[in-house]
C-alpha positions in Angstrom: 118.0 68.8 141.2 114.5 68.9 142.5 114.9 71.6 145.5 116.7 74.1 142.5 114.9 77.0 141.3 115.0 79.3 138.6 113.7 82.6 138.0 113.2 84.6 135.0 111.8 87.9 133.3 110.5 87.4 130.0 110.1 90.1 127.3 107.9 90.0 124.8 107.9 92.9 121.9 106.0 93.3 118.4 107.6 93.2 115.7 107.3 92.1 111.5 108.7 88.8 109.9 111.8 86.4 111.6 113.9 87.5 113.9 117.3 85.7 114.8 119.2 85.9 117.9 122.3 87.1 116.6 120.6 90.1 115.4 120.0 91.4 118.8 122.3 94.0 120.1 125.5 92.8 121.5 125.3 96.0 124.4 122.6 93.5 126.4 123.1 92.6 130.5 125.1 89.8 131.5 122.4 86.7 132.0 120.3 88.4 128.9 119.5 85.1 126.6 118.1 86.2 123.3 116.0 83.8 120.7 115.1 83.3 117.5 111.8 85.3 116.9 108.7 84.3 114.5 106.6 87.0 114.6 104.1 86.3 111.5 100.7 85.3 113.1 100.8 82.8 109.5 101.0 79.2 110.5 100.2 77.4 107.5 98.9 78.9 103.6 98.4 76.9 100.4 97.1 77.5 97.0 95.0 75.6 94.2 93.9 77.2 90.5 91.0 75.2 89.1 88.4 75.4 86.3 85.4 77.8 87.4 82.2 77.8 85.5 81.0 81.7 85.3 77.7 82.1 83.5 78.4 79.0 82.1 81.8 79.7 80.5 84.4 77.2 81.9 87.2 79.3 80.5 88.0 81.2 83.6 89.9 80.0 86.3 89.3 80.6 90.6 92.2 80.7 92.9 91.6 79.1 96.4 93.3 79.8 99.5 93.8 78.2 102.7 95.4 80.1 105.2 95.5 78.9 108.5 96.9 81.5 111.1 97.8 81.1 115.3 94.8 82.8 116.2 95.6 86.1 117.1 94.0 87.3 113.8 92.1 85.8 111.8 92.4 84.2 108.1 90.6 87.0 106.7 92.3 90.2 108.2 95.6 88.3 107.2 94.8 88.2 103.5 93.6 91.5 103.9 97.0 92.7 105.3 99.4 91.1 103.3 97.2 92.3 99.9 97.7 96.4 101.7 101.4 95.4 102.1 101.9 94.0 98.6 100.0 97.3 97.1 102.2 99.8 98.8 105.2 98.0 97.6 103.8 98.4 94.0 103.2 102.4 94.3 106.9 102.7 94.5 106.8 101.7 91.0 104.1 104.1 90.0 105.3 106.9 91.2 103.0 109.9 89.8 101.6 107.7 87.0 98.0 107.5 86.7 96.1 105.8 84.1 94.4 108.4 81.5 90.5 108.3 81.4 89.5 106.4 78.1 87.5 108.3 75.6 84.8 105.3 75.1 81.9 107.7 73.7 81.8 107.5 69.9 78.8 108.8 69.3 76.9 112.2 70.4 73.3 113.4 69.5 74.7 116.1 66.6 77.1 113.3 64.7 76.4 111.8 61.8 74.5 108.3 62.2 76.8 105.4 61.1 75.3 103.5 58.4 77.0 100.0 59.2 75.6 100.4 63.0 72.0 99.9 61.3 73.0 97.1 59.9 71.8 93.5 61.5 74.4 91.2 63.0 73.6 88.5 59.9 75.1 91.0 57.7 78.4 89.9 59.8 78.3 86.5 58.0 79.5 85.1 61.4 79.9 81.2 61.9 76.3 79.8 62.7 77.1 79.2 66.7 78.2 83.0 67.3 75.0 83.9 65.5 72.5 81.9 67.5 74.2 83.1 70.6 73.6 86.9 69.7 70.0 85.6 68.6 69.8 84.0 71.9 70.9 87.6 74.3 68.5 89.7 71.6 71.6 91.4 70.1 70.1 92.0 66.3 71.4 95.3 65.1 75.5 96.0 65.0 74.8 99.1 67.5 73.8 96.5 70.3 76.9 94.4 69.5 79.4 97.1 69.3 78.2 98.1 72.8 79.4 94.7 74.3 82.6 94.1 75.5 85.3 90.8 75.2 84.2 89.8 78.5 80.0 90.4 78.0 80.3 87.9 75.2 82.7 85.2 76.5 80.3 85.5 79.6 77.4 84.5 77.1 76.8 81.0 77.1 78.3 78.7 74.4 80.5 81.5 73.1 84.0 80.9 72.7 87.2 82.7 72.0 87.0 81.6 68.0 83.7 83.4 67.9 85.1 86.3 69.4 88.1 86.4 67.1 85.7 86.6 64.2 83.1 89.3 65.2 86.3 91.9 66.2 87.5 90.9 62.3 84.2 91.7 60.7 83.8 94.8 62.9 87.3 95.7 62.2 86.6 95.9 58.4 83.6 98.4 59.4 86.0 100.5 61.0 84.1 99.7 64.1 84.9 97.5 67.6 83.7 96.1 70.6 83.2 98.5 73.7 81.5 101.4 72.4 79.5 103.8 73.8 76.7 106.2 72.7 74.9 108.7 74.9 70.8 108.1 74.9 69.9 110.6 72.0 72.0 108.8 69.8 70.9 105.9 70.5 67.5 107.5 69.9 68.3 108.5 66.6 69.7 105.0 65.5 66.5 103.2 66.3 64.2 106.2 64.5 66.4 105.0 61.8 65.9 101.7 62.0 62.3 102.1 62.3 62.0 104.5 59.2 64.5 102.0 56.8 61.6 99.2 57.6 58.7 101.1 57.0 
């Protein structure tokens, strides 16, 4: 019918997620229609994992996203919110944990100097590609290389997880490992060391 017309009030609310009708309160006014709700701002999101070259070590991996939202905030701030959401979820799990500080400094200016940290990085007997890597970054004397960490190496160029697997075994033997710290005067006294042995 042309000549009919209709007349309506609309309400509009915030809310989180979907909605459906039949979740809305039964206790409404006659002539109240409710619908199904989509509040999520999220139209479309995909994914991809693909190789990504980091200091030219292809053995890590970038994840991609393409989120595409209604416009009422943007991709960014969406990603943002839904990363704040996931965290607080997680805290329920942690409860009162927190993670204890590592004690990463071995070496103080009153202890007693290693002898194997004065040693070169040849006395390793490491494979010859691991060697001319360490060659390559200036890391001669065992004190340099204990100082590096997993991921400092495999970020070094043409140095791969076999390599890595080798130097933690020789260090190992030494009673020694990767990620090692020394404040300055020991460090200090390790190079006067090294300078007096090649006198």
């Amino acid at each position: 019918n042309d000549d009919a017309e209709f007349e309506a009030e609309i309400y509009l609310k915030k809310g989180v997620g979907y909605k459906q009708a039949s979740q809305e309160s039964a206790n409404r006014e006659i002539g109240y229609i409710p619908v199904d709700t989509l509040f999520t701002p999220i139209r479309r999101v995909s994914f991809a994992a693909d190789k990504s070259m980091e200091r030219g070590f292809y053995d890590y991996e970038r994840l991609v996203l393409d989120v595409e939202t209604d416009g009422s905030i943007t991709p960014k701030e969406a990603l943002g919110q839904a990363s704040y959401i996931l965290n607080s979820h997680f805290k329920l799990f942690m409860g009162s944990f927190k993670e204890p500080e590592p004690d990463l400094n071995y070496g103080d200016s009153n202890e007693e100097i290693d002898e194997n940290l004065l040693k070169t990085v040849e006395d390793l007997e490491l494979n010859v590609r691991a060697s001319n890597c360490l060659r390559n970054h200036d890391i001669k004397y065992i004190w340099q290389l204990v100082q590096k960490t997993d991921i400092d190496l495999l970020n070094t160029r043409n140095f791969g997880k076999q390599s890595l697997k080798e130097i933690k075994a020789a260090l190992k033997q030494m009673g020694l490992s990767l990620g090692m710290t020394f404040d300055e005067k020991y460090i200090r006294r390790i190079e006067e060391a090294i300078k007096r042995s090649e006198e």
